[in-house]
C-alpha positions as a printed Julia matrix, in Angstrom:
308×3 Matrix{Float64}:
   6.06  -24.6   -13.88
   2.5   -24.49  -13.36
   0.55  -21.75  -12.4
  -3.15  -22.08  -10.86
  -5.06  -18.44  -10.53
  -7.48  -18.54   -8.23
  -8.33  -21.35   -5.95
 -11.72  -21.97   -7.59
  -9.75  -23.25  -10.14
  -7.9   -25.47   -8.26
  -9.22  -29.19   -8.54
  -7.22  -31.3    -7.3
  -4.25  -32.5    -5.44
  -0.52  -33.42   -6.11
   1.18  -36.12   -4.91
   3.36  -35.79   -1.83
   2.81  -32.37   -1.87
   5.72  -30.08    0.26
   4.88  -26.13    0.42
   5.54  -23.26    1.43
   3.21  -19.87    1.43
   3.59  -15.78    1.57
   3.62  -12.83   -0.67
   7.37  -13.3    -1.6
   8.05   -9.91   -2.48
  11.5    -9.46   -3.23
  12.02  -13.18   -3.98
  15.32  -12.22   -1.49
  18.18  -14.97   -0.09
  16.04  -15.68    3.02
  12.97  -16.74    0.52
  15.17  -18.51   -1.7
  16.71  -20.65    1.2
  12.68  -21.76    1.69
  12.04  -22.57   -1.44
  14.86  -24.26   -1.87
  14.04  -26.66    0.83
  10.76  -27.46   -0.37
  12.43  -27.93   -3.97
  14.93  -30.53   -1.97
  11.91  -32.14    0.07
   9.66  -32.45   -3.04
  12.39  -34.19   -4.82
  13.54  -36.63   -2.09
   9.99  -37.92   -1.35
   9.1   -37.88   -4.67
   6.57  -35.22   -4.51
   5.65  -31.26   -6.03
   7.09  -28.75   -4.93
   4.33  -25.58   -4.51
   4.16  -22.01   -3.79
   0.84  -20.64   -2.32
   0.88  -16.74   -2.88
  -0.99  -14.12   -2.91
  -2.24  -11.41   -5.43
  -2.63   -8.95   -4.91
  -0.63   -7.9    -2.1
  -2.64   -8.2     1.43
  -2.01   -4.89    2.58
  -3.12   -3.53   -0.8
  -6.89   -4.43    0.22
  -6.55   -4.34    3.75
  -4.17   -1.17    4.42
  -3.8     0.58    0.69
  -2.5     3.1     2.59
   0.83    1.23    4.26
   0.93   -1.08    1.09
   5.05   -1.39    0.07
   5.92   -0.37   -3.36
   6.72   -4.01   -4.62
   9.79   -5.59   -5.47
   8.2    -7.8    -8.24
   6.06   -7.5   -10.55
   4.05  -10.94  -10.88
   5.67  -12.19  -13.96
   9.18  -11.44  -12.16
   8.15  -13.16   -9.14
   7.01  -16.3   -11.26
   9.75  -16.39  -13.46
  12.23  -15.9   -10.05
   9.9   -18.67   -8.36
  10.38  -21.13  -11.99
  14.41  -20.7   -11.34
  13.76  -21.92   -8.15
  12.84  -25.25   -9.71
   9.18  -24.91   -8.44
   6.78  -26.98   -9.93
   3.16  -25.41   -8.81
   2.53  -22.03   -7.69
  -1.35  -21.62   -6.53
  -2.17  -17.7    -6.76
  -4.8   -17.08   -4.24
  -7.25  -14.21   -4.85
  -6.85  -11.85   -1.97
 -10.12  -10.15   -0.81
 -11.86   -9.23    2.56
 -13.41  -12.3     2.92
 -10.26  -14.37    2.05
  -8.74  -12.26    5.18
 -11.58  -12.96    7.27
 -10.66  -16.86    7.54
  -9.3   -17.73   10.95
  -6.04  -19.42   10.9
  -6.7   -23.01   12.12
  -9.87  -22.89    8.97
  -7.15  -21.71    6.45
  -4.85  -23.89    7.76
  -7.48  -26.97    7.75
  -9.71  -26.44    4.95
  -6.94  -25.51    2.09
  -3.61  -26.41    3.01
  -4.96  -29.83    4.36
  -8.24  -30.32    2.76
  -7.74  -28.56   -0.7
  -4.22  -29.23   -1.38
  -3.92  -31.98    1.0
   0.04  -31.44    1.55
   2.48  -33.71    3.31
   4.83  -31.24    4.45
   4.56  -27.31    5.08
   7.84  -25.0     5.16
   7.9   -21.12    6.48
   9.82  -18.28    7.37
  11.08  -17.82   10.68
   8.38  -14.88   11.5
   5.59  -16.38    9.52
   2.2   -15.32   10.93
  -1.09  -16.31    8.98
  -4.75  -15.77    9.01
  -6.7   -13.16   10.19
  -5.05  -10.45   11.56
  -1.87  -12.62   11.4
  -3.49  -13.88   14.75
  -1.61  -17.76   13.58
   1.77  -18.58   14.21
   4.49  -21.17   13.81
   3.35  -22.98   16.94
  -0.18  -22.96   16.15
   0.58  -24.0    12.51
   2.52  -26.72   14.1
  -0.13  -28.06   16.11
  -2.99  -27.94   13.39
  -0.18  -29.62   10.96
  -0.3   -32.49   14.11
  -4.28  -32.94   13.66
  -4.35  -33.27    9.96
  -1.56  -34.84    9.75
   1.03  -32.8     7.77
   4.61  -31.51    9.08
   6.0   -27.84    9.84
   9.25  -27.17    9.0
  10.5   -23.69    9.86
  13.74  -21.95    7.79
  15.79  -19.75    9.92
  17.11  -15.59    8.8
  19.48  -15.33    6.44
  22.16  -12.8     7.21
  24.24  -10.74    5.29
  26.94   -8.8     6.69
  24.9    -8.17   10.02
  21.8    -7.9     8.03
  18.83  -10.07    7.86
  17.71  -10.46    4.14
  14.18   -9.35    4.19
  12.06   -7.3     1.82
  11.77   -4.12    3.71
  15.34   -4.48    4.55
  16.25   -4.35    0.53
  13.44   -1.85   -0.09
  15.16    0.77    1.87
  18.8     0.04    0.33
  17.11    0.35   -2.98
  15.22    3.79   -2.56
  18.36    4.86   -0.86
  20.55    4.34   -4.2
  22.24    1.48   -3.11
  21.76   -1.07   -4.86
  24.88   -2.7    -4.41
  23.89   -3.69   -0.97
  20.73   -4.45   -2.27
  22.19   -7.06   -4.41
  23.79   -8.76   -1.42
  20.68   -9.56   -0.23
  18.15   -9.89   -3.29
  21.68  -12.89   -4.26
  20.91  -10.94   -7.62
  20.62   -7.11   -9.36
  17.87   -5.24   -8.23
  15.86   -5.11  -11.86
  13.25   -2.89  -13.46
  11.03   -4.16  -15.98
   8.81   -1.97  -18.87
   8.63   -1.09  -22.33
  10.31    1.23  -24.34
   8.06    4.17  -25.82
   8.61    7.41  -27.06
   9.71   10.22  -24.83
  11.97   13.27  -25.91
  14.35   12.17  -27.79
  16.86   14.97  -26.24
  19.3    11.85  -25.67
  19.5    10.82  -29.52
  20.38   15.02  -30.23
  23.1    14.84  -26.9
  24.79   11.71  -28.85
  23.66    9.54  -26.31
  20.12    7.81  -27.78
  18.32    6.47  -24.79
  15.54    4.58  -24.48
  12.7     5.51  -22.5
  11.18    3.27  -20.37
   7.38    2.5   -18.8
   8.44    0.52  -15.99
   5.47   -1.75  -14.26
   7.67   -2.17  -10.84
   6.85   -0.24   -8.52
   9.35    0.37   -6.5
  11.97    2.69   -8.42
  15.65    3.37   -7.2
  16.96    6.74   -5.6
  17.13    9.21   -8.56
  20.48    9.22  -10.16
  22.62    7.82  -12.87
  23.72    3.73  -12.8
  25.64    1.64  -14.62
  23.45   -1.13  -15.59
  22.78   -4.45  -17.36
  19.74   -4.76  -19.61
  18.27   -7.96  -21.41
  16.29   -7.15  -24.16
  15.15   -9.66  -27.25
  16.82  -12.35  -24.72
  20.47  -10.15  -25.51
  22.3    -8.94  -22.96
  23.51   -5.52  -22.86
  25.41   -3.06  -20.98
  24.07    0.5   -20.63
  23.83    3.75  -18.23
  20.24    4.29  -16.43
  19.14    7.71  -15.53
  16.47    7.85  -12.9
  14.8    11.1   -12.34
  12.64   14.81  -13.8
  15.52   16.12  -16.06
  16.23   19.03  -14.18
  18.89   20.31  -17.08
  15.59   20.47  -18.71
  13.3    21.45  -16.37
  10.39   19.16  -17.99
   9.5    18.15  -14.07
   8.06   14.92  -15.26
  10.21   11.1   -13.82
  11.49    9.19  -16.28
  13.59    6.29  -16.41
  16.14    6.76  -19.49
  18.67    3.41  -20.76
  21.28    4.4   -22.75
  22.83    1.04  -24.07
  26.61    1.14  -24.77
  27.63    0.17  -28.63
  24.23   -0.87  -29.66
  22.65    0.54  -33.11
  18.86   -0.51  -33.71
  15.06    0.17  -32.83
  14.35   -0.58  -29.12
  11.06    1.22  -29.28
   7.76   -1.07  -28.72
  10.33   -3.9   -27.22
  10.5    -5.32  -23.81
  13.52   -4.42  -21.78
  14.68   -5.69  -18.06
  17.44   -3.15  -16.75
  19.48   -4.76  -13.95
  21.25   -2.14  -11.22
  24.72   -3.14  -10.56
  26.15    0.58   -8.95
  24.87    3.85   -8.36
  27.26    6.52  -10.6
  26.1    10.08   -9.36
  23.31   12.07   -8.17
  20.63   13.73  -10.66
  21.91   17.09  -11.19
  21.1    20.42  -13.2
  23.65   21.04  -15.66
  24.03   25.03  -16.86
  23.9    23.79  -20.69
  23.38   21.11  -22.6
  27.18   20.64  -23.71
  27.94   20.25  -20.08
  25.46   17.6   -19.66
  26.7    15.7   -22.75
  30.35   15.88  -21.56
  29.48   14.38  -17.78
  27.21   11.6   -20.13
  30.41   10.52  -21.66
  32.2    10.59  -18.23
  29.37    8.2   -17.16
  29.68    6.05  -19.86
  33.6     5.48  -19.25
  32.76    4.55  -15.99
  30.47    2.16  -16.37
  32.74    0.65  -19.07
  35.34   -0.02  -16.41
  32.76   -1.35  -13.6
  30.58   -3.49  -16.57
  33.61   -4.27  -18.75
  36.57   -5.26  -17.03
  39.69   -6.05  -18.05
């Protein structure tokens, strides 16, 4: 997949080109059933497929102060958008000025003039240009000018519930990130480093890894049974969320203990995937009775990550 930053350094266009455009945050089942048309469209007519995003996020310049805590961080959402089968993604720089542009100029002078693409495909409640003031319709009837069609992709619902970024935002700061799964049609995942911290787990019996996470949007505080990939390996672990409170250090951190595995994690990339929320965060009297409800923990993420 190729990936153009900036639209300065886009130069020129791709043949029978079928698109579709947003943020994507959350990369969730109802933006997954757009880009999979476009993927379908692109290879029927012979054409490239193409994502035109955003970084960063809109509201970030416009609104810092209602900005979401993202889903993705931008490698995530490229490598999500690459499993898609997508073969361009254009990564527009997002500033005042880009936000200034009234729909039927963005509309006009990039998706038609710049790109020049054959076929456009959107969200249900797509809105564009500034102050969202473009819709559907009126993308529809600029697409009839220049000559390129509109395609719209209905919701997707799960169990009574549209799939939609907020919608898995909430389930995930709420803890439950099983739900969340239903509608992300994967594990919510965090993604970081491992670095230093404590190393109270390693003197419990239970060596953890601590992470730097560069999501930004974290899960409820609490223990999960987890999958992690690190060094392209999967692994099955515990996650604690949270400030230690047996400790009283105060301070978040994001611990991944990883079941049966002996070497160095530190310095390494690691992805931790969220498959069920085990327990709240809790203050233990003593150590000892935080090392026995760790081992608890562990047994029961054996039996959810390691069936038999």
């Amino acid at each position: 997949m190729r990936i153009v930053q900036d639209l300065k350094n886009l130069t020129e266009k791709f043949s029978n080109s079928v698109l579709t455009l947003g943020n994507f945050d959350g990369v969730h089942l109802g933006h997954q059933a757009i880009l999979r048309k476009v993927v379908e469209r692109a290879q029927e007519i012979n054409g490239t497929s193409i994502v035109f995003t955003f970084e960063p996020h809109p509201l970030k310049v416009l609104a810092p102060d209602r900005s979401p805590r993202l889903l993705n961080t931008f490698d995530g959402k490229m490598k999500l958008f690459a499993a898609a089968g997508i073969d361009v993604v254009i990564c527009a720089e997002f500033t005042h000025a880009f936000a200034e542009q009234n729909p039927e100029d963005f509309a006009r002078n990039i998706l038609h003039v710049k790109i020049g693409v054959k076929e456009v495909y959107v969200g249900y409640d797509y809105a564009f240009g500034k102050s969202r003031e473009g819709d559907i319709e009126s993308l529809k009837k600029i697409g009839q000018t220049c000559g390129f069609y509109v395609g719209v992709v209905e919701a997707i619902r799960v169990n009574n519930m549209v799939a939609s970024s907020s919608a898995a935002r909430d389930l995930i700061s709420s803890g439950k990130v099983e739900r969340a799964a239903e509608l992300l049609g994967r594990y919510y995942s965090l993604e970081g480093h491992v670095v230093h911290g404590s190393h109270r787990g390693h003197s419990l019996g239970f060596p953890t890894a601590n992470l730097r996470i560069l999501n930004e949007q974290l899960p409820a505080y609490g223990v999960y049974a987890v999958l992690a990939d690190v060094d392209g390996r999967h692994h099955e672990g515990v996650a604690s969320i949270g400030v230690r409170p047996t400790f009283e250090s105060g301070q978040l951190s994001i611990e991944v203990y990883l079941i049966d595995f002996d070497g160095n994690l530190y310095g390494k990339q690691m992805e931790v995937f969220f498959v069920r929320y085990l327990r709240e965060e809790k203050k233990f009297s003593d150590a000892q009775s935080l090392k026995s409800q760790m081992r608890k923990d562990v047994e029961t993420a054996k039996r959810i990550l390691l069936p038999r």
